[in-house]
ROPA-289450 format. One record per residue (C-alpha): residue in three letters; x, y, z; residue number from 1. Coordinates in steps of 0.02 Angstrom, whole numbers, plus 50000, padded with zeros to 5 digits. Layout:
% residues N
SITE,ALA,X,Y,Z,NUM
...
***
This chain:
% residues 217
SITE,UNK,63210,61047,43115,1
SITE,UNK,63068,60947,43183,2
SITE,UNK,63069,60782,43279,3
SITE,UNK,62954,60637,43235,4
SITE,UNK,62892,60504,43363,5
SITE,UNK,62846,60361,43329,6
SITE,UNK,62725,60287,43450,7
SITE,UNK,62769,60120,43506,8
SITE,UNK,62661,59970,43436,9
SITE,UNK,62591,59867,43615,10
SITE,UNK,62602,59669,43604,11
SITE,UNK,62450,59585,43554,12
SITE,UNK,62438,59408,43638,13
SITE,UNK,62340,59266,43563,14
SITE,UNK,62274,59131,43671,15
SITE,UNK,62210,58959,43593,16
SITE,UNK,62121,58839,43705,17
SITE,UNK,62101,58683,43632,18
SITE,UNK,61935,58609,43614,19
SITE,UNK,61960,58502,43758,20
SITE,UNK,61966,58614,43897,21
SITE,UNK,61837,58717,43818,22
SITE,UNK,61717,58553,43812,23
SITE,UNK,61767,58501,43996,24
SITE,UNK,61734,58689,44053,25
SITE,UNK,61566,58682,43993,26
SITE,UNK,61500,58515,44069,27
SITE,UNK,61583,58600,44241,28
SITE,UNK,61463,58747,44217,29
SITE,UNK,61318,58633,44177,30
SITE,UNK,61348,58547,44336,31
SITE,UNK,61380,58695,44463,32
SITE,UNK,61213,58792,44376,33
SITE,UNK,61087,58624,44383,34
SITE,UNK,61088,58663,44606,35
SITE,UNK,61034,58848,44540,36
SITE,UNK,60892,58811,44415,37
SITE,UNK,60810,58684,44547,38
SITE,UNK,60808,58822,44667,39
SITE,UNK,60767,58939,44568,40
SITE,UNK,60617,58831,44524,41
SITE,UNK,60589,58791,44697,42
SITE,UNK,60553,58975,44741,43
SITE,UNK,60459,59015,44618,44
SITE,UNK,60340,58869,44659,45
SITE,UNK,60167,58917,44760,46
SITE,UNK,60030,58854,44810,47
SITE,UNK,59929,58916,44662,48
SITE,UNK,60006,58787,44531,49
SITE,UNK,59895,58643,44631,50
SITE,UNK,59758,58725,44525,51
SITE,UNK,59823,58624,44386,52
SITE,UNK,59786,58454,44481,53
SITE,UNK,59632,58511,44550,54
SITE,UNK,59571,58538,44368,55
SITE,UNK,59634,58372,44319,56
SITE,UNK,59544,58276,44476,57
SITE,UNK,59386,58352,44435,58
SITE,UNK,59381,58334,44251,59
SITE,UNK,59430,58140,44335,60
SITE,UNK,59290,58120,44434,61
SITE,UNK,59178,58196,44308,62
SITE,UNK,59213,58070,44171,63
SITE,UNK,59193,57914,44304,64
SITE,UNK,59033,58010,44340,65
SITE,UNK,58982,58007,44160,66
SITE,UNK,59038,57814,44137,67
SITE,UNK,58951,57762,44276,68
SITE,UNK,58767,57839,44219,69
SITE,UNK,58801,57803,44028,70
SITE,UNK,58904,57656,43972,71
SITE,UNK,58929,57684,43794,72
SITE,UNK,59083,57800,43848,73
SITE,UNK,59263,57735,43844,74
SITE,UNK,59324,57716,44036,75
SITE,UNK,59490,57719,43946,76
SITE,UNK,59491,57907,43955,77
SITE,UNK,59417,57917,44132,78
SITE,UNK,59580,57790,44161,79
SITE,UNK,59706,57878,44072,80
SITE,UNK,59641,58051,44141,81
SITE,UNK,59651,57985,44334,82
SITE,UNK,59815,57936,44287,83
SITE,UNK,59859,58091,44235,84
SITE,UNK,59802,58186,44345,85
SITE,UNK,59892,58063,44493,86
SITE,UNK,60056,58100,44403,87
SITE,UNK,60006,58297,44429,88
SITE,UNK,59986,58304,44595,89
SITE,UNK,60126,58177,44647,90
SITE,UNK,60251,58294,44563,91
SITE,UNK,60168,58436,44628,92
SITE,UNK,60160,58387,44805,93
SITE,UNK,60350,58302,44816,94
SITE,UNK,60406,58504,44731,95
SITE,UNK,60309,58566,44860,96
SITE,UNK,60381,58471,45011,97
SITE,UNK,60555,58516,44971,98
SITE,UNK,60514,58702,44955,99
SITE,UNK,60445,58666,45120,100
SITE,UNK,60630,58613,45183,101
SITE,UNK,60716,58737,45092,102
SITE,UNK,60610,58881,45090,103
SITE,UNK,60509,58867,45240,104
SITE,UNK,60522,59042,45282,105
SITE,UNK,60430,59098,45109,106
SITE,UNK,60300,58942,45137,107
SITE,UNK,60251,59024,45303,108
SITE,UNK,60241,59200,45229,109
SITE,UNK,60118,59105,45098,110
SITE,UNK,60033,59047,45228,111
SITE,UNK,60012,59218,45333,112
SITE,UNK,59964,59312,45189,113
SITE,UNK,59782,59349,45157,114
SITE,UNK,59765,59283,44950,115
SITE,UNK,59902,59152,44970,116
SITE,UNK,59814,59047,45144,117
SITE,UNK,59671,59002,45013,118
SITE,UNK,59773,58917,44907,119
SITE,UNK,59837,58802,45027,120
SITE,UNK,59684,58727,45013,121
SITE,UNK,59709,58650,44843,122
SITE,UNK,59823,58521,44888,123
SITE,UNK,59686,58432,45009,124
SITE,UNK,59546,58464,44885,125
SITE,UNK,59638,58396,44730,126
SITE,UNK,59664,58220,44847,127
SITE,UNK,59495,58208,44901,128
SITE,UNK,59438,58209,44734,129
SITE,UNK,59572,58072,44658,130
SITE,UNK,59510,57994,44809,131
SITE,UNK,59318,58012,44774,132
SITE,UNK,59369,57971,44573,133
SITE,UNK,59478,57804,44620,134
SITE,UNK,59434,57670,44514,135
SITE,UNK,59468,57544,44617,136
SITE,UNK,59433,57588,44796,137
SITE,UNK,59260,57598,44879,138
SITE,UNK,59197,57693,44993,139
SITE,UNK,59169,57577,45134,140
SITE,UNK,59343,57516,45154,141
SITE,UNK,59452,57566,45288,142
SITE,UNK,59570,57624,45176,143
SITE,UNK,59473,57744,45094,144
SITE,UNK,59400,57798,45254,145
SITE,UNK,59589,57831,45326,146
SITE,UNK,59662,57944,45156,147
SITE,UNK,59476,58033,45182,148
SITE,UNK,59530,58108,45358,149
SITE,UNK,59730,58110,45318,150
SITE,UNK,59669,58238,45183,151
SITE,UNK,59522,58316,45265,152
SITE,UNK,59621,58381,45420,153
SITE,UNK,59715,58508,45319,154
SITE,UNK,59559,58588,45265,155
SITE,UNK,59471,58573,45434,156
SITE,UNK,59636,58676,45506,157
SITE,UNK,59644,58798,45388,158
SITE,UNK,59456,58825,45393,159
SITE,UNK,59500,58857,45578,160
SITE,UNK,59637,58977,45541,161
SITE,UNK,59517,59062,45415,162
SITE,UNK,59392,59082,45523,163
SITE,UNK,59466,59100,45681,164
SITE,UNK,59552,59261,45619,165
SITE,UNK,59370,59341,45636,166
SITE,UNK,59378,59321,45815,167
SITE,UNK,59563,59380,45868,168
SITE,UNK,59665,59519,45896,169
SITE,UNK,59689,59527,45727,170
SITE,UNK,59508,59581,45675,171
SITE,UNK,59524,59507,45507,172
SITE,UNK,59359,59520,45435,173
SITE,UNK,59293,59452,45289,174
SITE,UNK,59199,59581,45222,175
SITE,UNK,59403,59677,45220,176
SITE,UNK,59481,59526,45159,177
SITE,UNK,59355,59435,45048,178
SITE,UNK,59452,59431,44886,179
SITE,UNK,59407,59310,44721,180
SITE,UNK,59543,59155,44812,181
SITE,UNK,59395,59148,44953,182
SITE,UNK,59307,59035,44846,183
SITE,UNK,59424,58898,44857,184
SITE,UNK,59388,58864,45037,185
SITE,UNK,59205,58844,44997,186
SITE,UNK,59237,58708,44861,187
SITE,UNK,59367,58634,44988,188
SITE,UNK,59229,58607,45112,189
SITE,UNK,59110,58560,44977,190
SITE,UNK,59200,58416,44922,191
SITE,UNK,59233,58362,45088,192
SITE,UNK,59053,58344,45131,193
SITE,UNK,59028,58240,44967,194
SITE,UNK,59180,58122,45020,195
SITE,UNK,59084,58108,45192,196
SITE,UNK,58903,58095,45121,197
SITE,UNK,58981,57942,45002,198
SITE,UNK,59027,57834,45170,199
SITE,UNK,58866,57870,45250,200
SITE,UNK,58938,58010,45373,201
SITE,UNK,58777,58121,45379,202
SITE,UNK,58810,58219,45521,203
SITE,UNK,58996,58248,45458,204
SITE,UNK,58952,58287,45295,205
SITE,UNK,58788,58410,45352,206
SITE,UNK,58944,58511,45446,207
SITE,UNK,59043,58527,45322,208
SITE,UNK,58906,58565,45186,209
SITE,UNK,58849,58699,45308,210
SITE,UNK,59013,58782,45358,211
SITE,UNK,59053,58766,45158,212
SITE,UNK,58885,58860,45109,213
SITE,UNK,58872,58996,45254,214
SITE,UNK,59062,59072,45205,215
SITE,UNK,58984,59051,45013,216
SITE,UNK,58819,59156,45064,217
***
């Protein structure tokens, strides 16, 4: 005679949560994961996303080019495009500044490596040219003069670092490092010159011009 077993059926539980805790669970999440998506944003953020300014400022100081020679043109686009492009590099630059605090370690490593140092110069270069594309400031005033050497330093110290690096320890050539990033330095000192040549600063400008051109050549 044989002997069935039954197994024995396990409990199933059911839990409910009422839409209420569900809904407050939710906005807690939002609010503990909105610290991680800024700094995730944060590191992600280089150097390299100033290019997006510095094509703004030009295309800025292009069109008041273009409105000064030929006044049939609307200014209201050179306006609206300085505008713009102020509202680029204002966000950029206050993004940038807290990486700075927060990051500092990979904003030195930026600044150590060989592509990344080049970018650094687009910061100063996108200012000098909302600076040389102002509408309303000359270049004569003392003001102008002031944000002219508050934004030409950077570049002057990085050209130092750049070029320095030929002479030291180091031995970091150009002809091994030269990569396509190189370039930016020689617009950085080009604009410069042009910011110094508009407030009658020959000699300034002729040394910058130079230094801008002989790296180019």
């Amino acid at each position: 005679m044989e002997i069935l077993e039954i197994p024995s059926q396990d409990m199933i539980h059911i839990r409910i949560d009422s839409p209420t805790s569900n809904r407050k669970q939710r906005i807690t999440n939002l609010a503990d994961a909105e610290p991680i998506v800024l700094m995730s944003v944060l590191s992600s953020l280089h150097a390299g996303y100033f290019r997006i300014s510095l094509s703004l400022c030009s295309q800025a100081l292009l069109w008041k080019i273009m409105v000064h020679l030929h006044s049939n043109l609307p200014s209201l686009a050179f306006y609206l495009l300085w505008y713009l492009a102020l509202a680029t590099q204002v966000s950029l630059c206050f993004l940038y500044a807290i990486k700075c605090i927060f990051f500092f370690g990979m904003v030195k490593e930026e600044f150590l490596h060989y592509i990344g140092v080049n970018y650094l110069y687009a910061p100063s270069i996108s200012c000098l040219l909302l600076l040389q594309s102002a509408p309303t400031m000359e270049p004569d005033s003392v003001l102008y003069q002031t944000l002219f050497w508050l934004f030409a330093v950077p570049v002057l110290t990085l050209d130092t670092k750049l070029y320095g690096q030929w002479f030291t320890t180091e031995k970091r050539f150009l002809s091994i490092m030269a990569n396509p990033a190189s370039q930016i330095s020689v617009i950085a000192n080009l604009v410069a010159a042009r910011g110094a040549a508009e407030m009658g600063w020959r000699e300034c400008a002729l040394c910058l011009f130079s230094l801008g051109m002989v790296h180019y050549l």
